[in-house]
Biopython code that builds the backbone (N, CA, C, O; Angstrom):
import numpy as np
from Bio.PDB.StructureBuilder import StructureBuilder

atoms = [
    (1, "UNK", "N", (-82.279, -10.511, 11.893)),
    (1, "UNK", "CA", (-81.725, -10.294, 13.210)),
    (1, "UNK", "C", (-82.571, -11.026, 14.238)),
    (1, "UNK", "O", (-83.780, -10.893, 14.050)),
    (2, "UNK", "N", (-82.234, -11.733, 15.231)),
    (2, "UNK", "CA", (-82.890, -12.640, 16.180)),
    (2, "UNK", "C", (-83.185, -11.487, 17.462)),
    (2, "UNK", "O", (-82.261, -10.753, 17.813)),
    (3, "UNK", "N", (-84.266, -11.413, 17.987)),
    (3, "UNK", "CA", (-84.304, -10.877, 18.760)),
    (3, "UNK", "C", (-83.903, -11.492, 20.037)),
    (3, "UNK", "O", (-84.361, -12.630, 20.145)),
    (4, "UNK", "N", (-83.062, -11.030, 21.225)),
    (4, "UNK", "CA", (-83.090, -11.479, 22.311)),
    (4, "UNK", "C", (-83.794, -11.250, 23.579)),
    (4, "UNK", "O", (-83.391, -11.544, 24.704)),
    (5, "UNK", "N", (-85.150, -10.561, 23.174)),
    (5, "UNK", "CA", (-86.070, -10.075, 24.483)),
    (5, "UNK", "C", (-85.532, -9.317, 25.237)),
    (5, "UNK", "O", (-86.234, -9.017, 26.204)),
    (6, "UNK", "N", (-84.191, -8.702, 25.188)),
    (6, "UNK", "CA", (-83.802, -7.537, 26.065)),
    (6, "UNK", "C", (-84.663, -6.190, 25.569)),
    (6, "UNK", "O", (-84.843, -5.451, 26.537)),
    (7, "UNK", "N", (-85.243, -5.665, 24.345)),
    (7, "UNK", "CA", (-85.550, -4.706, 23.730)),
    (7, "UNK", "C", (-84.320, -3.565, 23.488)),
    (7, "UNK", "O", (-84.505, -2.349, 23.539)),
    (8, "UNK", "N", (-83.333, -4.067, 23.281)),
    (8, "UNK", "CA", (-81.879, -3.132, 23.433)),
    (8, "UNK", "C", (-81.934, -3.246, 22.142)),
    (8, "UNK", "O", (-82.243, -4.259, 21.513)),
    (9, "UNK", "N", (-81.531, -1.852, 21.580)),
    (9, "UNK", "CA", (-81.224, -1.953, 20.269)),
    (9, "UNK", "C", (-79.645, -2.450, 20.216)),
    (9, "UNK", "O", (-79.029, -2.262, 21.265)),
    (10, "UNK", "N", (-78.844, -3.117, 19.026)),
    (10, "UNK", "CA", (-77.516, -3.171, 18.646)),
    (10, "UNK", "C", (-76.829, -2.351, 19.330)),
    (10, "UNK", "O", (-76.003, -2.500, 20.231)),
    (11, "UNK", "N", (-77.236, -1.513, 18.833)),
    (11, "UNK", "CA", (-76.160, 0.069, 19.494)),
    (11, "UNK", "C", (-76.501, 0.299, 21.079)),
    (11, "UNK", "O", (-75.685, 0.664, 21.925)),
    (12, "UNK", "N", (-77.133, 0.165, 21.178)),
    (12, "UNK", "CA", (-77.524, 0.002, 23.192)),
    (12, "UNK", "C", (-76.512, -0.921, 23.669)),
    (12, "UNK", "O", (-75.686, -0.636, 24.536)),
    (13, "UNK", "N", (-76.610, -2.122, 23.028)),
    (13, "UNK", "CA", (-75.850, -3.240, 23.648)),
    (13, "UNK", "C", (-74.635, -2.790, 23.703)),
    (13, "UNK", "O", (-74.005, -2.778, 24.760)),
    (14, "UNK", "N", (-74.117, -2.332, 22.484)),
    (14, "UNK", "CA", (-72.861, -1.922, 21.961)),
    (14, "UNK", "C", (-71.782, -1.184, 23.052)),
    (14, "UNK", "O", (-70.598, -1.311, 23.361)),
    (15, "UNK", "N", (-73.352, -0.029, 23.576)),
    (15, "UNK", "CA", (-73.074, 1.107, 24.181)),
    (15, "UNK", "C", (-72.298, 0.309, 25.873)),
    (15, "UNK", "O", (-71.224, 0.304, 26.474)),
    (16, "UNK", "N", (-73.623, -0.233, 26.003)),
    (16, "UNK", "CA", (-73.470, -1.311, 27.377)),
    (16, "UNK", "C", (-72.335, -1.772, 27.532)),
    (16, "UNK", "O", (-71.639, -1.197, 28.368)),
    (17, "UNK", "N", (-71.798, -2.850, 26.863)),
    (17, "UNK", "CA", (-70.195, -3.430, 26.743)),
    (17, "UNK", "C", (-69.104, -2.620, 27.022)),
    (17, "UNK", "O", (-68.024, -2.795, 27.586)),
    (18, "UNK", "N", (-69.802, -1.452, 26.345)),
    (18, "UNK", "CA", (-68.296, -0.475, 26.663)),
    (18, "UNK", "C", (-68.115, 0.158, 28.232)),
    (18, "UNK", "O", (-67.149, 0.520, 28.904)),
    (19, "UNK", "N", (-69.559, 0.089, 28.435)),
    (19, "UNK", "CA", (-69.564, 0.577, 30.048)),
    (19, "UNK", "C", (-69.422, -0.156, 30.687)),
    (19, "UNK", "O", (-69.259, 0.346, 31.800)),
    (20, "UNK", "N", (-69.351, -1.509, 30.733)),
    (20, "UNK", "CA", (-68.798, -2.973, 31.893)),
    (20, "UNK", "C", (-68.029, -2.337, 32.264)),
    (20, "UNK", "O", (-68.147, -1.871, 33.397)),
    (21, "UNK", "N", (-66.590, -1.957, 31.246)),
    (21, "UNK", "CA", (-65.348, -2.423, 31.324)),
    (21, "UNK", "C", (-64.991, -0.996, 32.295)),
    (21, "UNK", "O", (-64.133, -0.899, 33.173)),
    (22, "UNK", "N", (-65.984, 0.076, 31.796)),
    (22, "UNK", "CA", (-65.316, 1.175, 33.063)),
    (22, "UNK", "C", (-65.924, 0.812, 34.238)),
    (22, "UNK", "O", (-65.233, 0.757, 35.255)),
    (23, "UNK", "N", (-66.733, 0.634, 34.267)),
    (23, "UNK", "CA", (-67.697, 0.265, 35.451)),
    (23, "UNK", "C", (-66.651, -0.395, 36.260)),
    (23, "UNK", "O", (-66.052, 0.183, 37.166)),
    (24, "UNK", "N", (-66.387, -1.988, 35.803)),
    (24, "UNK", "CA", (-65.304, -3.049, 36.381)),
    (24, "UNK", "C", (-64.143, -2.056, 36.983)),
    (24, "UNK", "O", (-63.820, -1.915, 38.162)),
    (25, "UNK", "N", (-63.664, -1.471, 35.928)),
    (25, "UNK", "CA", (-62.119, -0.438, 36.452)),
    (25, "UNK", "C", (-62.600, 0.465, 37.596)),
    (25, "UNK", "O", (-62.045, 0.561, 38.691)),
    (26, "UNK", "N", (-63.716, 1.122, 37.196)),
    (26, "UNK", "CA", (-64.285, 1.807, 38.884)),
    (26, "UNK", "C", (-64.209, 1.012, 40.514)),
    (26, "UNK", "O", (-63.652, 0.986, 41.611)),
    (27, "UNK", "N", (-65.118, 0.505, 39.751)),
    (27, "UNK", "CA", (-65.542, -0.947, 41.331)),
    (27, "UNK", "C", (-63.970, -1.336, 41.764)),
    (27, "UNK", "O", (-63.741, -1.134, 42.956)),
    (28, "UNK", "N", (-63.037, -1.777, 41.105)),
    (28, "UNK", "CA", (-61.843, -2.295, 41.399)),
    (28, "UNK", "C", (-61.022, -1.023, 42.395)),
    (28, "UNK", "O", (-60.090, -1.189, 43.183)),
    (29, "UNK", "N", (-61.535, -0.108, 42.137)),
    (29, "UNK", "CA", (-60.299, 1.292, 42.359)),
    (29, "UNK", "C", (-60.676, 1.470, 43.414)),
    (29, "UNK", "O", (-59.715, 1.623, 44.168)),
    (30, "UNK", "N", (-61.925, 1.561, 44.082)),
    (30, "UNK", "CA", (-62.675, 1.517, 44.888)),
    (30, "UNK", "C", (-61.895, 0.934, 46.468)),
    (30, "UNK", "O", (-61.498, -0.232, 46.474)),
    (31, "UNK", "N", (-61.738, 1.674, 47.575)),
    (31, "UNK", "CA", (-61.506, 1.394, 48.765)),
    (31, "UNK", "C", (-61.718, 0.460, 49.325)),
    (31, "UNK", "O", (-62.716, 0.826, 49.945)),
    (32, "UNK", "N", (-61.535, -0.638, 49.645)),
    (32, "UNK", "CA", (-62.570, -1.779, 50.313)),
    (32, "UNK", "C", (-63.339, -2.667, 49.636)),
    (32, "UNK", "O", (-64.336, -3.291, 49.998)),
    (33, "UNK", "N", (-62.393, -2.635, 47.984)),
    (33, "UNK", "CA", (-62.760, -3.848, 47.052)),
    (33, "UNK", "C", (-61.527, -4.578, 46.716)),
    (33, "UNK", "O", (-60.592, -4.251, 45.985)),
    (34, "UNK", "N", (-61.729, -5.625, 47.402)),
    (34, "UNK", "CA", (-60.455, -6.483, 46.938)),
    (34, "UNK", "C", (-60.878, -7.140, 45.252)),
    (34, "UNK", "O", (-59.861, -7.335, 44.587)),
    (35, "UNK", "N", (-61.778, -7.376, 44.754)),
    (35, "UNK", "CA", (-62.183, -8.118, 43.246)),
    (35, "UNK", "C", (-63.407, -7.904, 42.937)),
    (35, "UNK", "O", (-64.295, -7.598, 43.733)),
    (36, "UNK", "N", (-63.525, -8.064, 41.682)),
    (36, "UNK", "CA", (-64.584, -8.563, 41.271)),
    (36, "UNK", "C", (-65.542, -10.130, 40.972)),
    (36, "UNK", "O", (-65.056, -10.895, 40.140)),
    (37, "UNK", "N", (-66.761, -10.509, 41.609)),
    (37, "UNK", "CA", (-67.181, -12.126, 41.755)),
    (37, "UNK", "C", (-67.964, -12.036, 40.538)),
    (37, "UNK", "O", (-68.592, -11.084, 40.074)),
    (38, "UNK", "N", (-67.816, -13.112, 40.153)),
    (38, "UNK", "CA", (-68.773, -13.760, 39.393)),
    (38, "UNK", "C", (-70.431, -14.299, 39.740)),
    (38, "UNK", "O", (-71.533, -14.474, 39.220)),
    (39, "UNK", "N", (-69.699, -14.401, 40.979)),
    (39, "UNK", "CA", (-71.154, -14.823, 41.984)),
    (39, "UNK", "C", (-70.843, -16.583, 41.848)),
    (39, "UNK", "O", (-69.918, -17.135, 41.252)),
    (40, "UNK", "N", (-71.766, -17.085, 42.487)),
    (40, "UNK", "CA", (-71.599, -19.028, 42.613)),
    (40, "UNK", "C", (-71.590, -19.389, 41.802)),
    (40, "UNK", "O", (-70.763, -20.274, 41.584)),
    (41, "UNK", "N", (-72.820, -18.826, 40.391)),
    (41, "UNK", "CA", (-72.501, -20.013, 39.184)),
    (41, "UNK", "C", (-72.141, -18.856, 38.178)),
    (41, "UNK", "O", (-72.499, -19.000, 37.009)),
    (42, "UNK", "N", (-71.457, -17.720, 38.547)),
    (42, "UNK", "CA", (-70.762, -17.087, 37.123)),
    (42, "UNK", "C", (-72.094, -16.229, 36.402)),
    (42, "UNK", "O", (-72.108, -16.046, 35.184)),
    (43, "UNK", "N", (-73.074, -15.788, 37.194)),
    (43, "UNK", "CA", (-74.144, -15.262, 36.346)),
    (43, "UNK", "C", (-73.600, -13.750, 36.160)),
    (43, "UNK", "O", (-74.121, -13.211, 35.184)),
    (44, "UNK", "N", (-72.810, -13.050, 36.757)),
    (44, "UNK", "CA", (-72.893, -11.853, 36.776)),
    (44, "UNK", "C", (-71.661, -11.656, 36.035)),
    (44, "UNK", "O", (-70.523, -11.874, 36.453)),
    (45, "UNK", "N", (-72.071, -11.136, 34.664)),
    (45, "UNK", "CA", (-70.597, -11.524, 33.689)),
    (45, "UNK", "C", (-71.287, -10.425, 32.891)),
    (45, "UNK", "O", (-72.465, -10.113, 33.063)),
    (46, "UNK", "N", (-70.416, -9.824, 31.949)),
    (46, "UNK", "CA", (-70.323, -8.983, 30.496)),
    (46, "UNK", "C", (-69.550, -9.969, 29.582)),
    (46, "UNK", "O", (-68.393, -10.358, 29.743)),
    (47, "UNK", "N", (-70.296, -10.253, 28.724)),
    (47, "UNK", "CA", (-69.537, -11.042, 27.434)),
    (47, "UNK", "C", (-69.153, -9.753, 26.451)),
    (47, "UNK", "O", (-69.953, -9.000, 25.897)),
    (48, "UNK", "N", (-67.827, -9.717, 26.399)),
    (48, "UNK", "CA", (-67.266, -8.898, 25.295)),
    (48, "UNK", "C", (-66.452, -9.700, 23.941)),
    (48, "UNK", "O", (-66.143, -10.883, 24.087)),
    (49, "UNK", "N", (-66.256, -9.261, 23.138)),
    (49, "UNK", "CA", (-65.621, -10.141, 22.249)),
    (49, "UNK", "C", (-64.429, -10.553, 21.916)),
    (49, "UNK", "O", (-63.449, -9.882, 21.593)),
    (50, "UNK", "N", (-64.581, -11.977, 22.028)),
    (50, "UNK", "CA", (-63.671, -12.306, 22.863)),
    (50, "UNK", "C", (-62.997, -12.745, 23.915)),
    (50, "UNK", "O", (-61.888, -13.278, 23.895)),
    (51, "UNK", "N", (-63.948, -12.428, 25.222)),
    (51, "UNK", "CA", (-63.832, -12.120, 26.565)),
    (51, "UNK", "C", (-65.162, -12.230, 27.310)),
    (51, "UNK", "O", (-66.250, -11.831, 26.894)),
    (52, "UNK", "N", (-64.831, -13.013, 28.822)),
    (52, "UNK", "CA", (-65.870, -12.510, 29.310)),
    (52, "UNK", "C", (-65.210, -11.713, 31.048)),
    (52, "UNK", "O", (-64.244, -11.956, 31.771)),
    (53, "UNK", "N", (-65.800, -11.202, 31.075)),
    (53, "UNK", "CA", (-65.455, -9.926, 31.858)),
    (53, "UNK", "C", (-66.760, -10.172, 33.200)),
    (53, "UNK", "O", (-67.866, -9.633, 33.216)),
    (54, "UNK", "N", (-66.178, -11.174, 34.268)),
    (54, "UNK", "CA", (-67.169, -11.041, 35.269)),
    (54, "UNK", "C", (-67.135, -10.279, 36.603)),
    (54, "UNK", "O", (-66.047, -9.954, 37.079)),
    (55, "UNK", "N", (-68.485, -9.936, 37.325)),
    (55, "UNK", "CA", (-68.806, -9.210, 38.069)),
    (55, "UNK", "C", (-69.150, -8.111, 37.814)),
    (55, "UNK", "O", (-69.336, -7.237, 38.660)),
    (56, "UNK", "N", (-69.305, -7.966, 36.458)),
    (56, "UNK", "CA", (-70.456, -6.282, 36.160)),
    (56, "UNK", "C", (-71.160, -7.028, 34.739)),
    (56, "UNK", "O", (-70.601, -7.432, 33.719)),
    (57, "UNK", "N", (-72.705, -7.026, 35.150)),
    (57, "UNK", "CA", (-73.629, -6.935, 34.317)),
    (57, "UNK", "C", (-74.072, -6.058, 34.079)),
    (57, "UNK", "O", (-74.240, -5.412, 35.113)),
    (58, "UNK", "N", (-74.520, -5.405, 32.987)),
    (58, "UNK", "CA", (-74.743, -4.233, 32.408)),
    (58, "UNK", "C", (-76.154, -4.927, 30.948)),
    (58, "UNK", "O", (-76.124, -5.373, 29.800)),
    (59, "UNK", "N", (-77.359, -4.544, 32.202)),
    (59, "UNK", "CA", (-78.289, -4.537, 31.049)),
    (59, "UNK", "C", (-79.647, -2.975, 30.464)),
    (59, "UNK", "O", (-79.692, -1.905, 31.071)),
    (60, "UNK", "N", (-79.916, -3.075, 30.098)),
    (60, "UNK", "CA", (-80.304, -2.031, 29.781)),
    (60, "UNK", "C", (-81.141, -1.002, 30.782)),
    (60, "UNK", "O", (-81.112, 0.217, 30.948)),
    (61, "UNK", "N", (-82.069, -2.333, 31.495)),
    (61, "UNK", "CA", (-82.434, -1.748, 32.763)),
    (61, "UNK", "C", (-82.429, -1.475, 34.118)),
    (61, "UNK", "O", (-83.171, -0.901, 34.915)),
    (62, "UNK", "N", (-80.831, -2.355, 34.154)),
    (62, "UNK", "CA", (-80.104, -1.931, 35.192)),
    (62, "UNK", "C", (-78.527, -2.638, 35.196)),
    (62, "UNK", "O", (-78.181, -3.602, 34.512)),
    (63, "UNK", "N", (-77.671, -1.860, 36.184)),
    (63, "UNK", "CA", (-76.368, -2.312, 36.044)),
    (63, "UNK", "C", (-76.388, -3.381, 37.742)),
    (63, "UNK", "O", (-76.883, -2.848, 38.735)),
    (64, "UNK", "N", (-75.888, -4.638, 37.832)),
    (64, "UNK", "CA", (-75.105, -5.416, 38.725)),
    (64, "UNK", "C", (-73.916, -5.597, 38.881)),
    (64, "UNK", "O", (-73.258, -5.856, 37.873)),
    (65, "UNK", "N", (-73.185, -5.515, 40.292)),
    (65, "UNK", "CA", (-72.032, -5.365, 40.309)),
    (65, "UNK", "C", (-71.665, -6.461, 41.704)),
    (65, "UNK", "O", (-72.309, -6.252, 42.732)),
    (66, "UNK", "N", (-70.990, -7.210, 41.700)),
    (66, "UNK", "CA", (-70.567, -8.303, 42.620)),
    (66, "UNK", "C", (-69.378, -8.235, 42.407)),
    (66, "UNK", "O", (-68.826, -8.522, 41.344)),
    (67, "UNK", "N", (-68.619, -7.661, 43.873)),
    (67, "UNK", "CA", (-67.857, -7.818, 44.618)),
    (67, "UNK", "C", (-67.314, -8.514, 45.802)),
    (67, "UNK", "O", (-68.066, -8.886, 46.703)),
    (68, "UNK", "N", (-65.929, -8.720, 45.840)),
    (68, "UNK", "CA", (-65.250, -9.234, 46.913)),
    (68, "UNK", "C", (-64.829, -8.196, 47.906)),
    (68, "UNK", "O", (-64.145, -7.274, 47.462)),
    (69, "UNK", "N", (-65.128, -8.199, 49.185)),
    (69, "UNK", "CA", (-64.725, -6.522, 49.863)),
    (69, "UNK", "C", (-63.673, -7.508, 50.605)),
    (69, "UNK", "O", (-63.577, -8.724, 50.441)),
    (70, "UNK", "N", (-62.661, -6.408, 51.739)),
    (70, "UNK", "CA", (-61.893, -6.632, 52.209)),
    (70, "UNK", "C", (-62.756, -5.892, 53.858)),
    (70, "UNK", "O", (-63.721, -5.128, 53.904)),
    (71, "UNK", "N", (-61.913, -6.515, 55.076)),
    (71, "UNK", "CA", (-62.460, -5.715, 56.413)),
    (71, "UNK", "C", (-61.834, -4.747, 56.800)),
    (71, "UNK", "O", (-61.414, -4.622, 57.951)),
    (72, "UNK", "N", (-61.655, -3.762, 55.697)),
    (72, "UNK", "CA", (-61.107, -2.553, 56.460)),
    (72, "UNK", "C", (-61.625, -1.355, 56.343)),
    (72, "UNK", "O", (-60.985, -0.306, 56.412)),
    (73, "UNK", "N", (-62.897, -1.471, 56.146)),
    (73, "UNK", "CA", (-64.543, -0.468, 56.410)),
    (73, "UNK", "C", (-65.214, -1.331, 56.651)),
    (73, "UNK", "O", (-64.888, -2.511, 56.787)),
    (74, "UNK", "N", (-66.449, -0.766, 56.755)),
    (74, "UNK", "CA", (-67.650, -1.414, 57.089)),
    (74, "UNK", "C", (-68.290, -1.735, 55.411)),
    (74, "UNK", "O", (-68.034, -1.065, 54.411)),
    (75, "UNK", "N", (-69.170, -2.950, 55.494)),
    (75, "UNK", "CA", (-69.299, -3.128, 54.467)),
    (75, "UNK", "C", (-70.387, -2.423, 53.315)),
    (75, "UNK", "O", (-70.629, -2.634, 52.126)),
    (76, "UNK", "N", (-70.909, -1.445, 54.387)),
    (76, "UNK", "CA", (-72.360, -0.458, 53.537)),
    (76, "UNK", "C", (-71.412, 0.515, 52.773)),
    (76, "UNK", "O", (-71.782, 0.787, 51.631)),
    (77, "UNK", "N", (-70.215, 1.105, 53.219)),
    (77, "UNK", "CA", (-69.647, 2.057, 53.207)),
    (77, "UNK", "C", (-69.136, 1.829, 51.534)),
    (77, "UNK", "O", (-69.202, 2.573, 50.555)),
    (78, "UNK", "N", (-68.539, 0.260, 51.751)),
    (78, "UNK", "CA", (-67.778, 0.001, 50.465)),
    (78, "UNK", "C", (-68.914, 0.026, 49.473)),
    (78, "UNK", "O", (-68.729, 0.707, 48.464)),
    (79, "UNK", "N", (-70.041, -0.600, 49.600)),
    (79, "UNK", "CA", (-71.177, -0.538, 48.619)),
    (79, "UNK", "C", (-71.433, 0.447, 48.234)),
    (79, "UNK", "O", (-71.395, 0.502, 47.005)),
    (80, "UNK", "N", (-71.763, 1.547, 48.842)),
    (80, "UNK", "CA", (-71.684, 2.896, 48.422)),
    (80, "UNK", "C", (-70.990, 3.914, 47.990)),
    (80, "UNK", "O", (-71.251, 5.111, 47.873)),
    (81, "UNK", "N", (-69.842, 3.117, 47.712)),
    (81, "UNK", "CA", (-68.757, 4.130, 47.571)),
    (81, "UNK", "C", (-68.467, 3.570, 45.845)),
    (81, "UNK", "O", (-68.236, 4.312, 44.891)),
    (82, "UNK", "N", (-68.553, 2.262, 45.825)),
    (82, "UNK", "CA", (-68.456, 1.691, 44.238)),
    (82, "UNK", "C", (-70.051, 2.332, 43.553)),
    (82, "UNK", "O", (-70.175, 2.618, 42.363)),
    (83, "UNK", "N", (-70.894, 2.435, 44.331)),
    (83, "UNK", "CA", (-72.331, 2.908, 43.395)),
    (83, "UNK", "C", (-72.144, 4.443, 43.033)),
    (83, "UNK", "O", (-72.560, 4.981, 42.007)),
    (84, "UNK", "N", (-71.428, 5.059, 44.086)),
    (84, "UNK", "CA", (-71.036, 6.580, 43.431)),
    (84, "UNK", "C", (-69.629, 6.553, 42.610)),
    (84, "UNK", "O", (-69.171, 7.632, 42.236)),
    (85, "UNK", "N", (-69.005, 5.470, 42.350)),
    (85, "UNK", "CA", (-67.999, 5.821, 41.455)),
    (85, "UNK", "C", (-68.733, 5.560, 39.918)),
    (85, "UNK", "O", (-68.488, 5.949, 38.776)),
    (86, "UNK", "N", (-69.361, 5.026, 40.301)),
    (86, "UNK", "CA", (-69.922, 4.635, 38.655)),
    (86, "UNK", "C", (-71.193, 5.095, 38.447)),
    (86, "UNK", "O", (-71.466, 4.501, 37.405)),
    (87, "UNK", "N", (-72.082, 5.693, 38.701)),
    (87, "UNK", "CA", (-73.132, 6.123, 38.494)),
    (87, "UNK", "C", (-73.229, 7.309, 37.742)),
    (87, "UNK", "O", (-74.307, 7.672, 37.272)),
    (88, "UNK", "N", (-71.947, 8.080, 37.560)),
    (88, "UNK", "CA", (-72.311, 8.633, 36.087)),
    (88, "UNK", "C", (-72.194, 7.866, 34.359)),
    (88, "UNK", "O", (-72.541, 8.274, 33.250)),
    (89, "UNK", "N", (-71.586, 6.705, 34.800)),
    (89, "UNK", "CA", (-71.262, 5.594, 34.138)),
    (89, "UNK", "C", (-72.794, 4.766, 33.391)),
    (89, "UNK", "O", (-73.066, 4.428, 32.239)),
    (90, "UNK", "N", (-73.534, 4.679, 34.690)),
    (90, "UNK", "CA", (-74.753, 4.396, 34.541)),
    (90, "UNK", "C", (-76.418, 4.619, 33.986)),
    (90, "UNK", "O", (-77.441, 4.000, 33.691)),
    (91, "UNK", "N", (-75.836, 5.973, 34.095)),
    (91, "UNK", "CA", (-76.691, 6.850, 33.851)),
    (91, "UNK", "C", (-77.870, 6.993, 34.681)),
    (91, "UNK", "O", (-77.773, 7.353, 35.855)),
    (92, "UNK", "N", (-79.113, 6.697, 34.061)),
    (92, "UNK", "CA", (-80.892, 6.113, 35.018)),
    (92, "UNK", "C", (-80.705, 4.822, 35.184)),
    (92, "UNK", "O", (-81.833, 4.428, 35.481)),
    (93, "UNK", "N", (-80.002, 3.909, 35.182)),
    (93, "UNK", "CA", (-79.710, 2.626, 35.394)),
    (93, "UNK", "C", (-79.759, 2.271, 36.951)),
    (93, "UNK", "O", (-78.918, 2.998, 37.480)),
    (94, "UNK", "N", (-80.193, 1.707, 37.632)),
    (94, "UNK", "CA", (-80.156, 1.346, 38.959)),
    (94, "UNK", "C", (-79.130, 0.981, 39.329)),
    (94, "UNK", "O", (-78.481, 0.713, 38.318)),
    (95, "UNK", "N", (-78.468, 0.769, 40.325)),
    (95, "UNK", "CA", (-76.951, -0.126, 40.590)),
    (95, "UNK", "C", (-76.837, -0.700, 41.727)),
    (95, "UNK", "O", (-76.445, -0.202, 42.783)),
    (96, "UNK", "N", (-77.297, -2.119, 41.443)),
    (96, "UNK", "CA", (-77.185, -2.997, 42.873)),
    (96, "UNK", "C", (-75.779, -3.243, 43.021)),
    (96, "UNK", "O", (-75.170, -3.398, 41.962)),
    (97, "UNK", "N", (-75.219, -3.305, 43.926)),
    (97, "UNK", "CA", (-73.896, -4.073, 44.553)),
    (97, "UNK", "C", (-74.331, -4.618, 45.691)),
    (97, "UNK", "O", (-74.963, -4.349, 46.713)),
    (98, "UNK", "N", (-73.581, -5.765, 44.966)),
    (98, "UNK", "CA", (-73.810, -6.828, 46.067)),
    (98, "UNK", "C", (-72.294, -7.741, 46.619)),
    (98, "UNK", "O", (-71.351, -8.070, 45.900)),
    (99, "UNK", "N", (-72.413, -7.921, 47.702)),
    (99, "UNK", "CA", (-71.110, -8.392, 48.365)),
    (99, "UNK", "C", (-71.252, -9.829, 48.024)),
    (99, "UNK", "O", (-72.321, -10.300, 48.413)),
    (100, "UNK", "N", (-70.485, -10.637, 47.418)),
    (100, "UNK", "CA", (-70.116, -11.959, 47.179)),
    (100, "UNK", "C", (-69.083, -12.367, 48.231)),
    (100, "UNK", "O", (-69.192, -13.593, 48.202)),
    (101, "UNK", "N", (-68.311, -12.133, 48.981)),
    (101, "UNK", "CA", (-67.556, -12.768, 49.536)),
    (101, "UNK", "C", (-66.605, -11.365, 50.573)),
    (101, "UNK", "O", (-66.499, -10.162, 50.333)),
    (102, "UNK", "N", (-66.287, -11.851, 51.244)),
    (102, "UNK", "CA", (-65.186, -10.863, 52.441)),
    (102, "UNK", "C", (-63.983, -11.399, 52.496)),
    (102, "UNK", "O", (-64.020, -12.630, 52.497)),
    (103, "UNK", "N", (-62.678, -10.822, 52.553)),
    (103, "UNK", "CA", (-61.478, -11.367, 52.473)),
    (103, "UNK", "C", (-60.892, -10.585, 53.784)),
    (103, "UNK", "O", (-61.498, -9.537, 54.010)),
    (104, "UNK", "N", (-59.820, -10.893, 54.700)),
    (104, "UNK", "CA", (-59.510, -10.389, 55.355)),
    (104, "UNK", "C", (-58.060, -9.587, 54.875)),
    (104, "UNK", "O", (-57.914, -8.811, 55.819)),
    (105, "UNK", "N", (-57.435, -9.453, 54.368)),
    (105, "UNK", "CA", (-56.400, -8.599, 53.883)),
    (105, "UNK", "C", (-56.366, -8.105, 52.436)),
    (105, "UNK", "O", (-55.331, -7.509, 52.140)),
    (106, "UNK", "N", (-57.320, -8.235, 51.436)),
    (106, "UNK", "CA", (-57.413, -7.641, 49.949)),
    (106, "UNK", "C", (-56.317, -8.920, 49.586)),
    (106, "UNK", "O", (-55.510, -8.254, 48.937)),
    (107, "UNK", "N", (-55.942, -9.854, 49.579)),
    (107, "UNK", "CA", (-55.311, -10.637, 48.412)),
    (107, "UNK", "C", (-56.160, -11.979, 48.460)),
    (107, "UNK", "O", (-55.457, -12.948, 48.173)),
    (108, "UNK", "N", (-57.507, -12.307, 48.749)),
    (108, "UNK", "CA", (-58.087, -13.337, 48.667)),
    (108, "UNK", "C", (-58.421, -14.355, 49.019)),
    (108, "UNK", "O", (-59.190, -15.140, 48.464)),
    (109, "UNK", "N", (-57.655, -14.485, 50.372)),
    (109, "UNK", "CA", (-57.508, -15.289, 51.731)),
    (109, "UNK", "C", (-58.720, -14.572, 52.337)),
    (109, "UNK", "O", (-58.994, -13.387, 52.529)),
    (110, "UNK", "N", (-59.347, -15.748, 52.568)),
    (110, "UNK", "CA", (-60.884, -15.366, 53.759)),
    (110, "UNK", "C", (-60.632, -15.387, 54.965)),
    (110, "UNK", "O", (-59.521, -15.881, 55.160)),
    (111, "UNK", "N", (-61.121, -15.094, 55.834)),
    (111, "UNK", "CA", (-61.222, -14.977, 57.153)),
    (111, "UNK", "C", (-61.129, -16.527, 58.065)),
    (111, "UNK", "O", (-61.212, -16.527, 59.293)),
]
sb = StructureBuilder()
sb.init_structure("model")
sb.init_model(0)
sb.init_chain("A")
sb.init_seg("    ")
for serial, (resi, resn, name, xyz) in enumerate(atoms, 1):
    if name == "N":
        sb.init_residue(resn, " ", resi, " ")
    sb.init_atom(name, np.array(xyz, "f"), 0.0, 1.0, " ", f" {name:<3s}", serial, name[0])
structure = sb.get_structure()
C-alpha cells in the first residue's frame, strides 16, 4: 500500500468521500448559495469514483467548502449558515467556507 502522507487510514478516506457528497447537498440547500466553486485552479474537489465532485474537500483534518453566494443576505450570514448545516457532518473537523464568487440573482450571472 503506498502511503499518501495524509495519515488517514483506507477506511477514514472511505469514510471522508461519503461525507463530501452530504456536505455538497448541505452547502447547496443552504439560503444564499447559489453553487458550489472549485476555486481558480479546481483545488477544492473530492475525487470519488468515478467522479470528481468540486467545492467540498474533505480531509481528515479539516473540511473546505467554496461557494458561490447570491446578494440576498449578507455574506457572513450565508457562511454561517452552510458551517451549521454540516457540522454534524463534520464532526471535530474545522470548516472553513469560503466565498469564491457573488452572483446577483442565484443563476450565475455576476453583478
Amino acid at each position: 500500500m503506498t502511503d499518501t502522507g495524509t495519515g488517514a487510514s483506507p477506511a477514514a478516506s472511505t469514510a471522508a468521500t461519503a461525507d463530501a457528497g452530504v456536505i455538497a447537498e448541505r452547502a447547496r440547500g443552504c439560503r444564499g448559495v447559489a453553487g458550489l466553486s472549485g476555486g481558480p485552479f479546481g483545488t477544492v474537489a473530492t475525487y470519488l469514483p468515478g467522479e470528481r465532485l468540486p467545492g467540498v474537500s474533505v480531509a481528515g483534518h479539516a473540511v473546505e467548502i467554496a461557494i458561490v453566494a447570491t446578494m440576498e443576505r449578507p455574506l457572513p450570514e450565508t457562511a454561517d449558515e452552510v458551517r451549521r448545516a454540516v457540522t454534524d457532518v463534520a464532526g471535530d473537523r474545522p470548516i472553513n467556507v469560503r466565498i469564491d464568487d457573488v452572483v446577483v440573482d442565484g443563476t450565475g450571472e455576476g453583478p
